[in-house]
N, C-alpha and C positions, 0 to 999 in steps of 0.2 A: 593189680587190676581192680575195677570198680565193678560189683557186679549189680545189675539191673534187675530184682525179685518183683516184677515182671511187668514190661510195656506189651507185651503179648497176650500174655492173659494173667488173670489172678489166682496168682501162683497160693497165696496166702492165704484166700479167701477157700480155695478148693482143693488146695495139691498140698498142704501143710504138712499131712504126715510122711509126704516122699521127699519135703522138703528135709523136715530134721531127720529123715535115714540116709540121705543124700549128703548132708553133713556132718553127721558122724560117721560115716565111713569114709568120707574125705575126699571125693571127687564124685563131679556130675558131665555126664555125656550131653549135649548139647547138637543137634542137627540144623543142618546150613539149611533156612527154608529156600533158599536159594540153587541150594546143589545137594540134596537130601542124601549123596553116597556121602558125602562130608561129614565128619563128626568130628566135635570140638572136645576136648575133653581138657575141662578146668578142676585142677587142684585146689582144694580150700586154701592148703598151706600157704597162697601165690596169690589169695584175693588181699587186697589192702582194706577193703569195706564193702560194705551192703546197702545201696536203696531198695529200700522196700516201698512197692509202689504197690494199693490195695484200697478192695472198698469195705473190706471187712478184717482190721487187724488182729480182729480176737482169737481164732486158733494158733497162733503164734506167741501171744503175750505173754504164757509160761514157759517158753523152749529161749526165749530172749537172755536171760540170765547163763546162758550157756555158750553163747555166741560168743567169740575172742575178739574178732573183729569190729572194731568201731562200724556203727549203722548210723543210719537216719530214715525214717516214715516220710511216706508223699499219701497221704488217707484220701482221695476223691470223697466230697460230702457235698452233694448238691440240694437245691427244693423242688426238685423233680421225685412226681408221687410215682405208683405203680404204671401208669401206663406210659413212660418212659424207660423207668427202669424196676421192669416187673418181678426184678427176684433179689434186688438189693434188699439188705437186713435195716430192721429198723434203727432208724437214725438218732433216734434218742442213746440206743443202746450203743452204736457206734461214738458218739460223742462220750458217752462214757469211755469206751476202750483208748478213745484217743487223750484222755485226761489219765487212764491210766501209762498210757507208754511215756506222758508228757512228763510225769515224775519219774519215770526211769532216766529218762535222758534228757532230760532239757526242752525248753520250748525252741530252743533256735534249731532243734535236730527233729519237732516234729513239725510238718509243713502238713497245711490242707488243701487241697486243687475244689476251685469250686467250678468244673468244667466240663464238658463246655458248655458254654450261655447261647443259647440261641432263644429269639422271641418269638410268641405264636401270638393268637386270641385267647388263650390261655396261661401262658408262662411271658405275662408282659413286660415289659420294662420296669413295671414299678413294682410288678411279684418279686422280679430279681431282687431289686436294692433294697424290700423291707425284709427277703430271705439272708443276706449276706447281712444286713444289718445286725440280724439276731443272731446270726452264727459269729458273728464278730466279737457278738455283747457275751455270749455264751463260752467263747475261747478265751477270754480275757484271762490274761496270764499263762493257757495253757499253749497257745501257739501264736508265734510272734510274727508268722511270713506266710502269706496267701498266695498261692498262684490261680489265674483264671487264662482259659481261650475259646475262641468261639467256634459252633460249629463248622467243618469243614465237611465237602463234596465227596464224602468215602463213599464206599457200594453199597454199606449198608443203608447210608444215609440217605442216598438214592433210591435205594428202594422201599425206604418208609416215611417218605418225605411228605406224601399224603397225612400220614400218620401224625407226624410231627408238625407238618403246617407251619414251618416258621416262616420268616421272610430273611433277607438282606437290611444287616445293619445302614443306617442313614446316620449321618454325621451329627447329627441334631444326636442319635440315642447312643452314639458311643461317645460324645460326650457328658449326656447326661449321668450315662453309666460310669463313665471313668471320675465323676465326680463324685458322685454318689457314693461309688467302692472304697475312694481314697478318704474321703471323711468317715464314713465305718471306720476303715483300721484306724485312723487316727485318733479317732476318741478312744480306739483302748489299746493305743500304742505298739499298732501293729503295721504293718506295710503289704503291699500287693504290688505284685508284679502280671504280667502273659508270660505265655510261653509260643515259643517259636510262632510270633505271628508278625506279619508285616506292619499291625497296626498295635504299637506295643502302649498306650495310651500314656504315656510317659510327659504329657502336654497336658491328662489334665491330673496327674499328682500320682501315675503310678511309677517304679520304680523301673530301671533297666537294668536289671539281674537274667544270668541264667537261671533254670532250677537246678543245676549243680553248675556251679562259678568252680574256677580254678582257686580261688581263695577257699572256699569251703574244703574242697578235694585235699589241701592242703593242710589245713586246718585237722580236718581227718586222719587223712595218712604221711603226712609231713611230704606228701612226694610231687610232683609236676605231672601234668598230663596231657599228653596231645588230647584237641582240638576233637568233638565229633562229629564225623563226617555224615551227615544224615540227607539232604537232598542239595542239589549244584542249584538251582532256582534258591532255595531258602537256606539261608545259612543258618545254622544251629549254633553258637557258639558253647552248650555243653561241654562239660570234659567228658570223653570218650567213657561208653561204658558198654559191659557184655550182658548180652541178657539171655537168662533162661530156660524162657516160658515156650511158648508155641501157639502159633495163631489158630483161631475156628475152637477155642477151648474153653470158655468162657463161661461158667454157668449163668451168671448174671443177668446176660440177652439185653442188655442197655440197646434202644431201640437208634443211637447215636454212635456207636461203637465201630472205631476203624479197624480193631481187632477182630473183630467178628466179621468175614465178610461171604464167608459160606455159609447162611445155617442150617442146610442140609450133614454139612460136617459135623455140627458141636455134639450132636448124642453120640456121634459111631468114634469122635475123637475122644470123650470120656467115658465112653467104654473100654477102649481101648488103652485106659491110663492103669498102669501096675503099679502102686506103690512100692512094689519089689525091685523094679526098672531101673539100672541106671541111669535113663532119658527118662522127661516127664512122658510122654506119650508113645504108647512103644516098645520095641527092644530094639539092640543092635541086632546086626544084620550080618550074615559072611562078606558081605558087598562094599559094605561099610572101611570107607578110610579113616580112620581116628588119629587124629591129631593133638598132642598137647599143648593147651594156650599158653604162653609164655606171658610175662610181665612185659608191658611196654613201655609203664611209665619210670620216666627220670627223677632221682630228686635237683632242687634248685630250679632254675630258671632255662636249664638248656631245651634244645629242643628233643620231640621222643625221635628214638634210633629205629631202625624197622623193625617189622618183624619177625619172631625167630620162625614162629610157624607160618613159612612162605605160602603154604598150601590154603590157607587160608584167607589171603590179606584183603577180601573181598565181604570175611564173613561179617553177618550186622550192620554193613552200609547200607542205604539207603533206605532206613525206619524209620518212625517218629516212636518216640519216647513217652509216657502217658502220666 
């Protein structure tokens, strides 16, 4: 199995140290946000690899070296200042850290999500393309593969929409953007892709990749992986993967955040975080069904078999991936 360090929230940026006691003692409890009596309980032994999905890799960068399993970094680094995303670390300092994991592991294992793009009277169309330009010019060498997407209708988004003030892309500006983005990577030979969006700009020079391909996954862990099932309206073609984290937990408070869509919750949910916990937030419960995730994927080409833990075959469907 692929595990997902975290489209829920950022696990790395704020849950680090429950992450490395959670991995050395070698299984993490995981709650179905779904069916909260539910609990997943994933064995390290049994992961095949780690995306680490974060806007701050740097409490992690020393515990890396210890990790057995093959990973790969998805770093979110946008040019959105503080009154978008009022508690992101500064971004000079982040591009550091991401130059430092880039010598650990390769630039084709670290990706940066510049997302999502939305345009206001502030954050116009041409802020974007001379901000992605510089960040292009500034990765050169150290990261080979871009993913971007654009704002979407969450709750939170809805409720700070004033705030945010964007509008609705016009075809005139996603093409301008999609040209724009694909000439950056180009000069320092790098590529961009979307991520699960209908309009993947592939028309005007971006590429049509997942952000995990079943090539990559394989590449990884030499194995095959079913297909992730993330919404029946929009197909995801990702390779399946388990995640984590837990929603409303986010210290960050990115004012575009579909992870965040209580924020009445986020102080009383990290409060309630124990680094001693087997779950990120929480304890188990007498109530609590625990189940152990089984491996689903195949190696070769066949297709994946079901799964072992029937109790769960529901869990992690219908999420978006960050």
């Amino acid at each position: 199995m692929i595990l997902n360090v975290s489209g829920r929230t950022d696990v790395i940026a704020f849950y680090s140290e429950w992450f490395k006691k959670r991995y050395k003692e070698g299984f993490v409890d995981v709650r179905n946000p779904f069916n909260p009596t539910q609990v997943s309980r994933i064995q390290f032994k049994d992961v095949d690899a780690f995306v680490f999905c974060t806007k701050n890799p740097e409490p992690i960068i020393d515990f890396l070296p210890e990790i057995k399993q093959p990973f790969l970094f998805h770093v979110t680094l946008t040019g959105y200042l503080k009154d978008i995303e009022p508690y992101v670390p500064d971004k000079k300092r982040t591009i550091e850290n991401i130059k430092k994991i880039s010598k650990m592991i390769g630039p084709d294992r670290m990706y940066v999500r510049y997302d999502p793009i939305f345009i206001s009277d502030k954050y116009t169309l041409d802020y974007h393309l001379k901000a992605f330009d510089k960040l292009c010019a500034e990765l050169d060498g150290v990261v080979n593969h871009f993913i971007v997407s654009f704002i979407d209708l969450y709750v939170n988004v809805r409720k700070n929409e004033r705030e945010l003030g964007f509008h609705e892309f016009t075809e005139k500006e996603y093409r301008a953007l999609g040209e724009g983005f694909s000439a950056s990577a180009k000069k320092h030979n790098q590529t961009v892709q979307t991520c699960f969006e209908d309009r993947n700009l592939v028309e005007y020079g971006f590429c049509g990749e997942e952000c995990l391909s079943h090539a990559k996954a394989i590449e990884l862990t030499g194995k095959d992986f079913p297909e992730w099932t993330a919404r029946k309206e929009r197909k995801c073609h990702c390779v399946q993967m388990i995640d984590i984290g837990e929603y409303n937990s986010c210290g960050h408070r990115c004012k575009y955040c579909y992870a965040n869509f209580n924020e009445d919750l986020i102080n009383e949910q990290m409060r309630r975080h124990n680094p001693d916990s087997t779950m990120l937030i929480g304890e188990l419960t007498p109530h609590d069904i625990v189940t152990i995730r089984k491996d689903n994927a195949l190696k070769g080409k066949k297709k994946a078999s079901p799964k072992t833990d029937d109790t769960l075959t529901s869990l992690f469907n219908n999420e978006r991936h960050s």
